[in-house]
VOGU-3710 file (C-alpha; in Angstrom, 3 decimals, decimal comma):
1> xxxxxxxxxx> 0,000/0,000/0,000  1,235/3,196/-0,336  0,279/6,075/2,300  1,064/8,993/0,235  2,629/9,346/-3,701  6,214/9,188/-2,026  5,606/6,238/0,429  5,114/2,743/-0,753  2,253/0,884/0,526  2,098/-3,085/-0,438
11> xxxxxxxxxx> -1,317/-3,218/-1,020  -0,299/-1,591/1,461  0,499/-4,315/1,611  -1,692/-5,132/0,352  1,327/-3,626/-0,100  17,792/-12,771/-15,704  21,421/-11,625/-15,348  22,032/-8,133/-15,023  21,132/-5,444/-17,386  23,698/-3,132/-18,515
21> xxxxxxxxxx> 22,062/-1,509/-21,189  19,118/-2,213/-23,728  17,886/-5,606/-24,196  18,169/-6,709/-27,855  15,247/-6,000/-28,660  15,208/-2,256/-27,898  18,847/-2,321/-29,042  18,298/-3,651/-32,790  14,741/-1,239/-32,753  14,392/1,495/-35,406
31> xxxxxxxxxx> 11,437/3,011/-34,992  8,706/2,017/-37,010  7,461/5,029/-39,359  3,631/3,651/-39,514  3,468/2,735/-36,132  1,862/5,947/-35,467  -0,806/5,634/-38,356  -2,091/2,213/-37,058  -2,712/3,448/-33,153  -5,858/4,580/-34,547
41> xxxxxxxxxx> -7,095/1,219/-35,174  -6,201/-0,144/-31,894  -10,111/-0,195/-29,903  -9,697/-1,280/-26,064  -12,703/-3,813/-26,381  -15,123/-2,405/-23,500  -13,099/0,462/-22,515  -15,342/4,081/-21,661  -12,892/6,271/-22,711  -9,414/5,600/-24,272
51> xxxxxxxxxx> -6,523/7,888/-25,731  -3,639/6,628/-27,429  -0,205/7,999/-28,109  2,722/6,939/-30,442  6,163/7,107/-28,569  9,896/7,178/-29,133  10,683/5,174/-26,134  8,014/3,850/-23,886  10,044/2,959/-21,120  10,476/5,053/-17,795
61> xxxxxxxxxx> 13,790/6,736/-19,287  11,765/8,018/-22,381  8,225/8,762/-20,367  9,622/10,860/-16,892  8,446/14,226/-17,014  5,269/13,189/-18,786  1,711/12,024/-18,700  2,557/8,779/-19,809  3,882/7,301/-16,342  4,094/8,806/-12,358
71> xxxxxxxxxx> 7,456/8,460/-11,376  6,413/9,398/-7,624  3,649/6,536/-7,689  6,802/4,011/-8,172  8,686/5,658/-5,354  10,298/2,948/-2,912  9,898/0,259/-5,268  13,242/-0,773/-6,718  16,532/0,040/-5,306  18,340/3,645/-6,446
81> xxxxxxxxxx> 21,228/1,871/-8,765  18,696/-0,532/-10,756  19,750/-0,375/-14,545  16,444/-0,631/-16,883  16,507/-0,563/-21,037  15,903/2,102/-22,266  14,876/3,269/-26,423  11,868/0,884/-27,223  9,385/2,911/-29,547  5,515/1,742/-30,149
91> xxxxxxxxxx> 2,002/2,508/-28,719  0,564/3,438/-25,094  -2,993/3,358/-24,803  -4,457/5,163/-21,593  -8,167/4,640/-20,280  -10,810/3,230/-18,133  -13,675/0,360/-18,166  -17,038/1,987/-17,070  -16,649/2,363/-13,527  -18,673/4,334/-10,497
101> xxxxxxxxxx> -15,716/5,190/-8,365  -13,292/7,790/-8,295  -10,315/7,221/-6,213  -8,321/7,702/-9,175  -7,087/11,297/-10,130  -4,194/10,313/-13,127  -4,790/12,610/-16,026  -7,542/14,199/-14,056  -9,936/11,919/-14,963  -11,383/11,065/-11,449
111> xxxxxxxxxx> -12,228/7,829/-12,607  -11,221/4,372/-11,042  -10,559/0,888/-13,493  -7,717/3,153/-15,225  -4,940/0,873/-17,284  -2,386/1,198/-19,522  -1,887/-0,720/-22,708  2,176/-0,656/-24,265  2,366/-2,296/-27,767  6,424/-2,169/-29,060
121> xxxxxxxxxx> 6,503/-1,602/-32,315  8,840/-4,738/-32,467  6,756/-7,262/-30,843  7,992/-10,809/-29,687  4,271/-12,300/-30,008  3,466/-12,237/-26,176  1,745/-10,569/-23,638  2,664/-9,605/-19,809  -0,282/-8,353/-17,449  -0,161/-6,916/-14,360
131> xxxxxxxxxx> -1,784/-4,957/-11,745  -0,780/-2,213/-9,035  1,170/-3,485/-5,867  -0,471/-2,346/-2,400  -2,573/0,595/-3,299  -0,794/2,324/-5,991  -2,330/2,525/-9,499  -1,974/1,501/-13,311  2,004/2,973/-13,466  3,675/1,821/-10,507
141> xxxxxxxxxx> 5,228/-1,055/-11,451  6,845/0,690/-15,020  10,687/0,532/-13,652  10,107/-2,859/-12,076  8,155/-4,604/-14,674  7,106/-2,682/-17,703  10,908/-1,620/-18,636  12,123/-5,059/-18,830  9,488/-6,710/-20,749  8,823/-3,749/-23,029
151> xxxxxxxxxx> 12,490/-3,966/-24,095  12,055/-8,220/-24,397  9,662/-7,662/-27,079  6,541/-8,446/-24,993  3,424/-6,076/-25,069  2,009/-4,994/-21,670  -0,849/-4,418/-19,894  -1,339/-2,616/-16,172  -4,889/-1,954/-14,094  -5,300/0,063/-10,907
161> xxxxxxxxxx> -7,701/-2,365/-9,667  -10,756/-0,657/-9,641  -10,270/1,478/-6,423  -6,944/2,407/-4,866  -5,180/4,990/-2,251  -6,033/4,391/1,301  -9,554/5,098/0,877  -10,104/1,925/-1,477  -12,269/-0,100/1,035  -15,502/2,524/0,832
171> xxxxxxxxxx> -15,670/0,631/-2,859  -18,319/-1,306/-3,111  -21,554/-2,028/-1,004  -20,912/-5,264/0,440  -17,394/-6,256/2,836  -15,255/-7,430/0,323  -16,677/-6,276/-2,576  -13,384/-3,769/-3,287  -11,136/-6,477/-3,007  -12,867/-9,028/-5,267
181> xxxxxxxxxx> -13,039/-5,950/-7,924  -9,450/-6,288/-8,353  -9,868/-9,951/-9,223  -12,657/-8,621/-11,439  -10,684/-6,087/-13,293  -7,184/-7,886/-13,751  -9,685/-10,865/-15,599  -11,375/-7,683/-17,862  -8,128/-6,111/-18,809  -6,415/-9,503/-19,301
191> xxxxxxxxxx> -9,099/-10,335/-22,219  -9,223/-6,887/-23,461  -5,300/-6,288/-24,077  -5,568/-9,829/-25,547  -7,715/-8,532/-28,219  -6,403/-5,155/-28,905  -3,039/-7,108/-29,100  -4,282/-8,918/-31,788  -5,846/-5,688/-33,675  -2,594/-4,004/-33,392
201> xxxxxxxxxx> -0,363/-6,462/-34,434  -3,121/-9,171/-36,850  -2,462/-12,320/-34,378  -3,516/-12,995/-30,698  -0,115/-13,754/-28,496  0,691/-17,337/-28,529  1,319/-16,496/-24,903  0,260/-14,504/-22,200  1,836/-14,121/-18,690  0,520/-12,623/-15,349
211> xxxxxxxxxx> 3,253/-11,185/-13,038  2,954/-8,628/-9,866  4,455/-7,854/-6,721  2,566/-8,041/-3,455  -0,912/-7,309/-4,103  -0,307/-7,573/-7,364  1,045/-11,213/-6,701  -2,212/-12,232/-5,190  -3,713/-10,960/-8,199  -1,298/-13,398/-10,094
221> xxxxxxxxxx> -2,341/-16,420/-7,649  -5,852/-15,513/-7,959  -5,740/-15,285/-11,956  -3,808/-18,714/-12,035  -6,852/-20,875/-9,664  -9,454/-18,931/-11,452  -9,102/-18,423/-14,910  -5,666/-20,558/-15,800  -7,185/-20,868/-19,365  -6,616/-16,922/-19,806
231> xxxxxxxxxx> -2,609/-17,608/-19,093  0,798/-19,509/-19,573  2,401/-19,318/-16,426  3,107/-16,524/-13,997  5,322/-15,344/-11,180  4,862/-14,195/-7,990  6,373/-11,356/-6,321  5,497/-11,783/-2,050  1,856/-11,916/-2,704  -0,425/-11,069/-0,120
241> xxxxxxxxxx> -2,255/-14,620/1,134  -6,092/-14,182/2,117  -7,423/-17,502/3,737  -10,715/-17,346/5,222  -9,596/-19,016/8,696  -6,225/-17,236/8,308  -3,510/-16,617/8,072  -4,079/-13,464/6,544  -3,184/-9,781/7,146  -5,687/-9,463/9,899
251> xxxxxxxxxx> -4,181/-12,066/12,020  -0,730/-11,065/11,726  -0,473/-7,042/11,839  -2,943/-7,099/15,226  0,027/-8,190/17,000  2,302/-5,116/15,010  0,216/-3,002/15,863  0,374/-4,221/19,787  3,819/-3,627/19,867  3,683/0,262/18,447
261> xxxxxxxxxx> 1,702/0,625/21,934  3,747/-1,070/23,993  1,564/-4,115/24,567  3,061/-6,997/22,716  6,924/-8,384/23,081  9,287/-9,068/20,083  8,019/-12,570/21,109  4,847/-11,885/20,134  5,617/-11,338/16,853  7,964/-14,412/16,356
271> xxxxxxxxxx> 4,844/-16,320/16,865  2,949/-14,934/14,397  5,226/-14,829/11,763  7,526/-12,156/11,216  11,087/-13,047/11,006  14,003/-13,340/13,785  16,634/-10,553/12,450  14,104/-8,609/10,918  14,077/-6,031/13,752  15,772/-3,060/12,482
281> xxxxxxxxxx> 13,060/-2,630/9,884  10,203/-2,598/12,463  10,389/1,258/13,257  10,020/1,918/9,632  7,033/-0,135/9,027  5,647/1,663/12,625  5,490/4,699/10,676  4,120/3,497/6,844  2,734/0,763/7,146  1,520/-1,406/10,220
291> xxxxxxxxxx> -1,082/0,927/11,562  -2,833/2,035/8,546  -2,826/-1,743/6,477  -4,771/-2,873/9,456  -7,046/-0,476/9,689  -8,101/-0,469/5,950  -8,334/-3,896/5,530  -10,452/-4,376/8,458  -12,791/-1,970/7,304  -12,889/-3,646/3,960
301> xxxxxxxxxx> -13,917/-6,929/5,310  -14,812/-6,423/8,894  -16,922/-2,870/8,928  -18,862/-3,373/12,065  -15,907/-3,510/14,046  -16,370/-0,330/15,941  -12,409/0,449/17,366  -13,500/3,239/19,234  -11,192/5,625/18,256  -10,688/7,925/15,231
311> xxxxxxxxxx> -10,080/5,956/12,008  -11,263/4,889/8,673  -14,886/4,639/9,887  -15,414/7,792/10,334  -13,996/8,983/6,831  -11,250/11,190/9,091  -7,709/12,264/7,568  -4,644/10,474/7,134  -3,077/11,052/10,252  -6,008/10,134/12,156
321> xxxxxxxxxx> -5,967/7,225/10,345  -2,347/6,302/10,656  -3,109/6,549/14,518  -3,541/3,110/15,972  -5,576/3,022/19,429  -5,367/-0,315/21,796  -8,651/-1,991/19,928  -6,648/-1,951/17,187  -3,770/-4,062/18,727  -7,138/-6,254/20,270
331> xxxxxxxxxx> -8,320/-7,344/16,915  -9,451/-10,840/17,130  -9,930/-11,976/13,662  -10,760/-15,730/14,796  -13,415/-14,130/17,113  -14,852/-12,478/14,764  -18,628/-12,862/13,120  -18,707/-15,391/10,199  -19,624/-12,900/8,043  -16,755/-11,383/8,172
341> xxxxxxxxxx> -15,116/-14,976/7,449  -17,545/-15,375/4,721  -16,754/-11,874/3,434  -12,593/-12,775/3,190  -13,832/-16,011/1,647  -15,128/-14,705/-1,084  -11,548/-13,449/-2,048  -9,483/-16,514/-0,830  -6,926/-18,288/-2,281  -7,037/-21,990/-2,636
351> xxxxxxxxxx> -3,605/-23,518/-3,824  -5,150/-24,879/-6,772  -3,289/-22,950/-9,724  -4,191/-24,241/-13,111  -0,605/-23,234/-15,029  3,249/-23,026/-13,894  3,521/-20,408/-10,744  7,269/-19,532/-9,487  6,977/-17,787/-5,786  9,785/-14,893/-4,516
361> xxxxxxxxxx> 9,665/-13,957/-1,065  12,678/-12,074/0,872  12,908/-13,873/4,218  13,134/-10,427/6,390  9,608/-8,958/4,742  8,120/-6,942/7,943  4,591/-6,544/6,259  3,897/-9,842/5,030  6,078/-11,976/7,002  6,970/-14,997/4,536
371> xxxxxxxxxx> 6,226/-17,764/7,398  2,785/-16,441/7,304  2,073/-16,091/3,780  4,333/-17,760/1,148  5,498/-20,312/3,092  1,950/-20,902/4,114  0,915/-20,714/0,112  3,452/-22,925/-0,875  1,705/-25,519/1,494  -1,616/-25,110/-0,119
381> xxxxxxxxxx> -0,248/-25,707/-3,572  1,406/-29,480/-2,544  -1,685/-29,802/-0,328  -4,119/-29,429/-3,605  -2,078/-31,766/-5,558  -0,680/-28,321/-7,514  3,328/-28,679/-6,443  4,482/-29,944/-9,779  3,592/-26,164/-11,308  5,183/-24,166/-8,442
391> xxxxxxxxxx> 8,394/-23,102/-7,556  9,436/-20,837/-4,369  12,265/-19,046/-4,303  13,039/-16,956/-0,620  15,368/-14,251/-0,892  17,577/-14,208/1,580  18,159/-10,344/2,377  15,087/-9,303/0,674  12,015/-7,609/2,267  8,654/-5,916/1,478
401> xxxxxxxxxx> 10,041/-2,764/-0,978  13,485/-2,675/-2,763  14,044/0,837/-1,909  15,092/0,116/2,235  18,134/-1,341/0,276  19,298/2,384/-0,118  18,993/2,826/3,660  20,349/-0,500/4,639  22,847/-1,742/2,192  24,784/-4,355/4,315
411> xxxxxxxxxx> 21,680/-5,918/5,443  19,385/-6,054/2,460  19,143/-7,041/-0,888  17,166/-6,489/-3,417  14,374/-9,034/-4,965  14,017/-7,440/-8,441  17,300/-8,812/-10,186  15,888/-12,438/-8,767  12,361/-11,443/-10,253  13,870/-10,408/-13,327
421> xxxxxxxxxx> 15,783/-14,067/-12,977  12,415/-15,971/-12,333  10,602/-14,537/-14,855  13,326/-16,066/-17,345  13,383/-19,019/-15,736  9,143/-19,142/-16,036  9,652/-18,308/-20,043  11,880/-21,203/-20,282  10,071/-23,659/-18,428  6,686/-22,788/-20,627
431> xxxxxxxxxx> 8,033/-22,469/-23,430  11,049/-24,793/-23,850  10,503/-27,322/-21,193  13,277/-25,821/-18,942  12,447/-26,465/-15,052  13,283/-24,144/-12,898  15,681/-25,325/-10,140  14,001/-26,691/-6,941  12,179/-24,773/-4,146  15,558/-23,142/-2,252
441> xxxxxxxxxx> 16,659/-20,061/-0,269  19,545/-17,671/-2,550  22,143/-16,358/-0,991  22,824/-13,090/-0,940  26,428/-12,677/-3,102  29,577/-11,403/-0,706  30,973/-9,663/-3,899  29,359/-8,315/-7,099  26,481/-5,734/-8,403  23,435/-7,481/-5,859
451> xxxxxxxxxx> 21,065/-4,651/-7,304  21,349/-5,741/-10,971  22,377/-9,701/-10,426  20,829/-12,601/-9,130  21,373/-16,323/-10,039  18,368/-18,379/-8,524  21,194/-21,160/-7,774  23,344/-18,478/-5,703  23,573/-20,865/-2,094  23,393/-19,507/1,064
461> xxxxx> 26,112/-19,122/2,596  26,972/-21,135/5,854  28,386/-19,869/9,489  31,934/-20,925/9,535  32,599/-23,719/12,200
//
């Protein structure tokens, strides 16, 4: 999630080698002289409103400074030195699917169910889709995903969700209903790009891959158990994990929240998941992100809860919000009415993916602890007979948002050269018959660029004696 444009939120939590220049695609890429008189043909099947732009470069290098990507809506995402490609000239197509909410203010259209469409004018015949991490929107993933694939060859496709910013939860009529919009809208924009790929370029992609990083990995669980005939494959970047009987966010950051008043012990939250050694991130995560990812989820699927104190049911301001009070730190999620069970239920996760899933994780994430999510998730795949299409990688070093690498370089490292790795590693297994090296931990390298490097076989390195 993301509490303001310049601090990351996982959605709010819910929120390949190394690249040292263009990817051969971009590098070979003239651009295309009637690229620009086809984006007129290019309709967004179902779209309200849609405006499309030919572009030199359509990565963040050619697009910051202009209405074609928020660079602040990104912020805290990927580490300062990561190296993207740059120079890939084609299409972007921004717009919206009839919607009734309006969390989202990009362009100043006020209007939520906002994506972006990028078609490279040299296209590889494949599609990557996507949706916003924690509560960002359509562009916030554009240095961590769109740059990479853009430059591969693949076209890409990005949703805000439906609703977004820390007010996404008063979506909808009925607890839950935001949440399972997201589901909704990934599914829409998935078939849409599909077909507008296919009027851009004459042919439907041969493949199609869903990718994301914390809620935007859910997204890419959900997709895969729901609608696996829409996809090849996918990968996973610390998805959030909704279970109906837990784990789940509202059985883990009760006990966070304890401890910013004083009431819980470090023990405390051992027990519920988050990781020994991950202590010096806690204060951070005190101030953007504990606090308020409580309180929005529970008033997504738990509105009845009356706290007490000022907070998201009474539609007060941010800081008000941010405050947590001692009935926050009391929340009982088992306790709780089964409605409200019923209402997480209806956006649970199962473990039954229908195509080939890899998993990243860092093992010192302090807003989804990995013990109570991932490692949980990778359960429920072998438990539903699924393990043969899922790998899970945990990162040793890695936590919830690349950027605390800048701020804690000898302790961290971060996840996106390993994503960037994965995603490879997914390509070659779908498409080639390639598996992917066993479920493991990698090791953070002793030497080397760990911001633009990552071999999934690094090992972890072991205390001498």
């Amino acid at each position: 999630m993301r509490l303001s444009r310049g601090v990351p939120f996982i959605a709010a939590m819910l929120l390949a080698g190394a690249l040292g220049g263009p990817g051969p695609v971009a590098a070979a890429a003239a651009v295309d002289e009637q690229h620009c008189a086809r984006q007129e043909h290019v309709r967004v099947p179902g779209a309200a409103f849609q405006r499309s732009a030919c572009l030199a470069d359509l990565t963040t290098a050619g697009l910051a400074g202009t209405p074609y990507t928020d660079m602040a809506d990104q912020a805290g995402l990927t580490a300062r030195g990561t190296r993207t490609p740059t120079g890939v000239p084609g299409i972007q197509i921004d717009g919206y699917f009839p919607d009734s909410s309006r969390f989202n203010a990009t362009h100043g259209w006020r209007h939520d169910a906002q994506f972006v469409i990028r078609l490279p004018d040299r296209w590889n015949g494949k599609l990557v889709v996507t949706g916003a991490p924690g509560t960002r929107r359509q562009y916030a993933t554009d240095t961590a995903i769109s740059d990479q694939v853009l430059a591969l060859g693949y076209a890409y496709a990005a949703t805000d969700k439906g609703n977004n910013g820390a007010d996404f939860y008063r979506d909808g009529k009925q607890p839950g209903d935001a949440v399972a919009e997201w589901n909704t809208r990934t599914t829409q924009l998935t078939r849409a790009a599909r077909k507008a790929v296919a009027q851009r370029y004459g042919n439907t992609p041969r493949r199609t891959y869903m990718t994301g990083i914390s809620n935007g990995g859910y997204l890419t669980r959900w997709q895969l158990e729901n609608h696996p005939e829409l996809y090849d494959g996918g990968v996973d970047w610390e998805g959030a994990l909704w279970t109906a009987n837990g784990p789940n966010l509202l059985t883990s950051l009760p006990t966070a929240v304890a401890r910013m008043l004083g009431s819980a012990r470090d023990e405390d939250l051992y027990a519920v998941g988050f990781a020994r050694g991950s202590e010096f991130l806690w204060p951070y995560h005190e101030q953007a992100y504990w606090g308020v990812t409580q309180k929005i989820y529970r008033a997504e699927f738990d509105p009845a809860y009356d706290p007490g104190c000022p907070g998201t049911s009474t539609g007060t301001t941010p800081e008000q919000i941010l405050a947590p009070c001692a009935s926050d730190a009391s929340y009982d999620y088992a306790s709780r009415p089964s409605s409200v069970h019923r209402a997480v239920a209806r956006v649970a996760l199962t473990g039954r993916i229908g195509r080939p899933l890899l998993t990243l994780h860092g093992d010192l994430d302090a807003l989804l602890p990995k013990a109570a999510d991932s490692d949980v998730y990778a359960r429920m795949v072998d438990a539903s007979g699924r393990g043969p299409l899922h790998r899970y990688f945990t990162i040793a070093g890695g936590t919830h948002v690349d950027g605390l690498y800048d701020t804690h370089p000898d302790r961290l490292r971060p996840i996106l050269p390993c994503y960037r790795s994965a995603f490879d590693a997914l390509v070659s297994w779908v498409e080639r018959g390639t598996r992917p090296p066993a479920d493991r931990t990698v090791g953070r390298p002793a030497s080397g660029d760990v911001v633009n490097s990552c071999s999934l076989s690094t090992p972890v390195a072991r205390a001498a004696g």
